[in-house]
C-alpha positions as CSV (number, residue, x, y, z in Angstrom):
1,X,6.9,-4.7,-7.2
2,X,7.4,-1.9,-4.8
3,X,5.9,-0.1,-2.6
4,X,5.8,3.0,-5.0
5,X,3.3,0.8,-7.0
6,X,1.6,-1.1,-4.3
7,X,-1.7,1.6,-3.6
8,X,-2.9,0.4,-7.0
9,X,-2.9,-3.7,-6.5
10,X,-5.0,-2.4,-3.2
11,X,-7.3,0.0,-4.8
12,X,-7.5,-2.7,-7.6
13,X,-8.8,-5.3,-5.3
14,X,-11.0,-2.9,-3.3
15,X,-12.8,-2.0,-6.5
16,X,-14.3,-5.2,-6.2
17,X,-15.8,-4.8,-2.3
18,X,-14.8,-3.7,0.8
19,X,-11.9,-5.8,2.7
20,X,-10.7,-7.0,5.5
21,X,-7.3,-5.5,6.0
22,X,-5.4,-8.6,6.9
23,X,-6.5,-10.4,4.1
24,X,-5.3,-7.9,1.4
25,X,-1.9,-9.5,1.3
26,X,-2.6,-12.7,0.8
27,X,-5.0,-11.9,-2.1
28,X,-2.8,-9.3,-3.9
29,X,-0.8,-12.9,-3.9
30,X,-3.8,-14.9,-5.4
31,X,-4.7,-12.4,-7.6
32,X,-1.3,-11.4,-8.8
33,X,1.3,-13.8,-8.2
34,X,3.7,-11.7,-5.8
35,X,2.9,-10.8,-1.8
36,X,4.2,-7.9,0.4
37,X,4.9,-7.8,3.5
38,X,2.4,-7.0,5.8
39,X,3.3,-4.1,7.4
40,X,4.3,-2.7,3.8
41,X,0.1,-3.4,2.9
42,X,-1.1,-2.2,5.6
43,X,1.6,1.1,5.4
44,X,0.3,1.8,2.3
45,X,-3.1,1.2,3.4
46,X,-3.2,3.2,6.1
47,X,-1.4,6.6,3.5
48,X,-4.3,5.8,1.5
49,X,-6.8,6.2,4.0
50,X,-5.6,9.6,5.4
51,X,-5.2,11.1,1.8
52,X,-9.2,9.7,1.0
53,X,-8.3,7.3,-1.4
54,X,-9.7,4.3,0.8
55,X,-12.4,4.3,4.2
56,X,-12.5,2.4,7.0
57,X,-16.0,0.7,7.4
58,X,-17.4,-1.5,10.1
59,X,-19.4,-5.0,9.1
60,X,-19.7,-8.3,10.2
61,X,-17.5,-10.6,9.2
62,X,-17.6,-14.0,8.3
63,X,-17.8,-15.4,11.4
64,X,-20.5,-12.6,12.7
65,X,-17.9,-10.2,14.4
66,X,-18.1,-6.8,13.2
67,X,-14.6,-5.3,12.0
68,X,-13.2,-3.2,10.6
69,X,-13.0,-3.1,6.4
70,X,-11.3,-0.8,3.8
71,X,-13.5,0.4,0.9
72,X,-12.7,2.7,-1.9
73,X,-13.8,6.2,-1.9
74,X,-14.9,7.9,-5.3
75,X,-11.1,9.9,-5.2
76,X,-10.0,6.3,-4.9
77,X,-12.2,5.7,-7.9
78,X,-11.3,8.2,-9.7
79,X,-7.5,7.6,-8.7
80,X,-7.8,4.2,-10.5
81,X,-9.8,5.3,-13.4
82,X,-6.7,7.6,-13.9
83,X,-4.3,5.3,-13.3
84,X,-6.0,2.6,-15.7
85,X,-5.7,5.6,-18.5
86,X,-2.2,6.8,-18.0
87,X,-0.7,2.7,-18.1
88,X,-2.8,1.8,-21.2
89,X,-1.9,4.7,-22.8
90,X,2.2,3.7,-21.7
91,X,1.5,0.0,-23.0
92,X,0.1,1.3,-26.1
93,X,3.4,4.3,-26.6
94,X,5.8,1.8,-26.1
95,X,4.7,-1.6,-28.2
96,X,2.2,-0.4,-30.1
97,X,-1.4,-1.5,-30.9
98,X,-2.3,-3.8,-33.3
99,X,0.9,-5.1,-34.4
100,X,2.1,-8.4,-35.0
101,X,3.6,-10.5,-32.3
């Protein structure tokens, strides 16, 4: 993976819930069996943020400790929603759907 790619494993996880930025590496790894670098994530991160895919919030932590969290925005939403579209539509173009294995 690259880090052409990378905005949708984050928008992907924050889909689910706001996140703590540091922990976004480690659970693109959990979640999808490959981690980037850290300063790549938080690169990428931090593009998506000033082009309103993604929005810092502040909330308390586990611990109690307010900090700082990314959350998608709806262009984020919508970003993904497109996204989604175009790569089904790509799977389904290039091995067909519904056909035997």
């Amino acid at each position: 993976m690259t880090i052409e790619n990378l905005w949708l494993y984050i928008l992907t996880l924050l889909r689910d819930g706001p996140k703590y930025p540091y922990e976004i590496p480690d659970l693109i790894e959990s979640r999808f069996g490959w981690k980037p670098a850290r300063v790549t994530a938080y690169i990428v991160m931090k593009r998506l943020e000033m082009d309103g895919y993604i929005r810092m919030v502040r909330k308390k932590g586990d611990t109690g400790r307010v900090r700082n969290y990314y959350e998608l925005t709806e262009k984020g939403r919508q970003a993904l929603a497109g996204a989604e579209k175009f790569l089904r539509e790509l799977i389904s173009a290039l091995f067909g759907e519904g056909e035997p294995d």
